[in-house]
N, C-alpha and C positions, 0 to 999 in steps of 0.2 A: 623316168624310170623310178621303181619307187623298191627300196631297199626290204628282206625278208623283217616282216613285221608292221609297215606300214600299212598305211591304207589311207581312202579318200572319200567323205562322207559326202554327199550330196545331196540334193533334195531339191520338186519343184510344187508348183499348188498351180491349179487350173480353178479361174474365174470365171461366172456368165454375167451378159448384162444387156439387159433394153436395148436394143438396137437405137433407140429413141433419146436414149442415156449415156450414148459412148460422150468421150469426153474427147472432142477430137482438137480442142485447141484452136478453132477456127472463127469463135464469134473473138477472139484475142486482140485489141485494138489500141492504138494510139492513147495513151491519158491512163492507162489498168495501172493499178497496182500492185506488185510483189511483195506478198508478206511470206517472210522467212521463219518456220518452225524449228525450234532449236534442235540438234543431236545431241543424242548422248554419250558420243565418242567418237571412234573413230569410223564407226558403221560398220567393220569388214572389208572397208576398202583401202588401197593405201598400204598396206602389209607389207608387200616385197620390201618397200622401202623400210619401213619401220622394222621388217626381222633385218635390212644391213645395217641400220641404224643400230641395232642392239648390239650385233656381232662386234661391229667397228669401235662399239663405243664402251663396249665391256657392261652394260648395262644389269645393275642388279636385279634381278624384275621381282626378286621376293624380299626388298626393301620399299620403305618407305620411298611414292614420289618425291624428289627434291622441289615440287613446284606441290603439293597438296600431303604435307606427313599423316593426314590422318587415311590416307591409303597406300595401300602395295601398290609397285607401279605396275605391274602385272592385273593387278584388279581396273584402274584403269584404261589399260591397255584394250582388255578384254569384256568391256562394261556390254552389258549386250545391246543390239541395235533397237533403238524406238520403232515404235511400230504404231503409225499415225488413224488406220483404218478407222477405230472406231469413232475417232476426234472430229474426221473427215465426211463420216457417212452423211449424217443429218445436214450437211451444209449440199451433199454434192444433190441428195435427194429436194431439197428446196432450191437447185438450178445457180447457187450462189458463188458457183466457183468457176472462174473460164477455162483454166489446166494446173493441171498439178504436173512439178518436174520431183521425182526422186532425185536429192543426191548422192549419184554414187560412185563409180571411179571415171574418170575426169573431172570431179569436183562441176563447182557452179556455170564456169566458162562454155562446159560442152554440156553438159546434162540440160540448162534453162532450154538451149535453142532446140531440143528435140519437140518442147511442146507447141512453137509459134510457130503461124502462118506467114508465107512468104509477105512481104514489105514492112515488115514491126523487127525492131532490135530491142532487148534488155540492155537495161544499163543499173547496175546492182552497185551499191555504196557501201564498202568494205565500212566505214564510219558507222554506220548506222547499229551497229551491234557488236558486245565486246568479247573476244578472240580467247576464244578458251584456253585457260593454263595449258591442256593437253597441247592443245595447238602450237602454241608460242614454243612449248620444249621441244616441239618436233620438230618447229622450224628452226629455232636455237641449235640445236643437236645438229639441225643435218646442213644450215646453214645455206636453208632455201630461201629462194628471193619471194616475195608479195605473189607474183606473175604465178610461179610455179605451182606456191599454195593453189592460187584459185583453180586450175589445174587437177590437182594430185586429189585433193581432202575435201573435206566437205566444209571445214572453217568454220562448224558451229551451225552451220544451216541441213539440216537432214531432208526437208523437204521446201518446196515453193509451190506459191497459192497463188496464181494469178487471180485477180475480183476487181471488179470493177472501179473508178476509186468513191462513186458514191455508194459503195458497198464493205470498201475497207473496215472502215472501224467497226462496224457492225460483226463481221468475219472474226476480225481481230477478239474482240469482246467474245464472241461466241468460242472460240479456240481455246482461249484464255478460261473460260467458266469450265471446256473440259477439261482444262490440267497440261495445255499446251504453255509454253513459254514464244511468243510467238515477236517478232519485229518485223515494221515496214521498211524494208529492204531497199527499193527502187524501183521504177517508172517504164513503159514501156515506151519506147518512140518510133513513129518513124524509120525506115531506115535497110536494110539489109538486113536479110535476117539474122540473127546471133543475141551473140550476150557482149556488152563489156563488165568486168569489173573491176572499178576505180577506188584508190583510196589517199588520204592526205601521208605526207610524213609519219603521224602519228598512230595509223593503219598497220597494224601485220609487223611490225618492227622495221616499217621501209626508212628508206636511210634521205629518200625526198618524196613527192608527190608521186603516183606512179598510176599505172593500168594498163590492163590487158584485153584481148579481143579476142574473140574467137567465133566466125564466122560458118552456118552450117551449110 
């Protein structure tokens, strides 16, 4: 129900493409690599929480972050979402990518497995890239577990590049010359289809070794 004065903005964009060129996730194999493109925030996903996170926690949003004083926490909050397309085109047009997973609300756990073919599992390495101030306060603030994060947020990875892995660094370099921040994430195996993602103690602020599963 939405109260006199409100309203709700919306918007969609319709895509074509080669039938020839769909990116259906299926040459996806044993031994690829996950390279993880960084975000710029929180994406737009994730909000419920973070508006009760504000409410609960008295949040000043037009002060400086406690974890970044050279911003309002409101400017980070509301940083607008990356938008990977043009980074992405010239790789997808030279056949160098096997799928791309946006991440967006389910985080990394549920979004990877939409792009893999039945018998291959992710297994993504919270380690392997470092956990953004925003992130850490959200998890601080709300006093979510590792598990949950991978879940909820995008934890710093806005999108995933499945590529071959005699194809990775090549990818990676290429991403990196457009202005991407880009990290090799983890491995595909074997497996049931899904995602896990695992990380050491010193992962996410976990309190011992930890990981989660999420099976599609």
């Amino acid at each position: 129900m939405y109260a006199d004065g409100d309203y709700d903005l919306a918007g969609f964009c319709v895509g074509a493409v080669e039938r020839d060129r769909v990116l259906t996730g299926a040459a996806i194999a044993p031994g690829d690599v996950m390279l993880g493109l960084a975000s710029s925030g929180v994406h737009s996903n994730g909000f419920s929480l973070v508006r009760r996170l504000a409410a609960d926690r008295g949040w000043k949003l037009d002060r400086p972050a406690l974890f970044d004083q050279d911003l309002m926490l409101i400017d980070t909050l509301m940083a607008p979402t990356r938008i990977y397309v043009k980074s992405l085109l010239p790789l997808l047009a030279e056949k160098r990518i096997k799928g791309l997973a946006h991440i967006t609300g389910g985080g990394l756990l549920e979004n990877v497995p939409r792009v893999l073919p039945e018998g291959v599992h992710a297994r993504i390495d919270a380690d392997a890239w470092p956990q953004p101030r925003l992130m850490g306060f959200l998890q601080g603030q709300g006093a979510i577990e590792p598990e949950e994060m991978a879940r909820t947020f995008n934890c710093g990875i806005g999108m995933v590049a499945v590529v071959a892995a005699d194809q990775a660094d090549g990818v990676k370099q290429a991403l990196e010359a457009a202005g991407e921040t880009v990290f090799a994430i983890g491995t595909i195996e074997a497996g049931a289809r899904g995602c896990t993602v695992f990380g050491s103690d010193e992962a996410w602020s976990a309190r011992a070794a930890w990981s989660a599963t999420h099976e599609a």
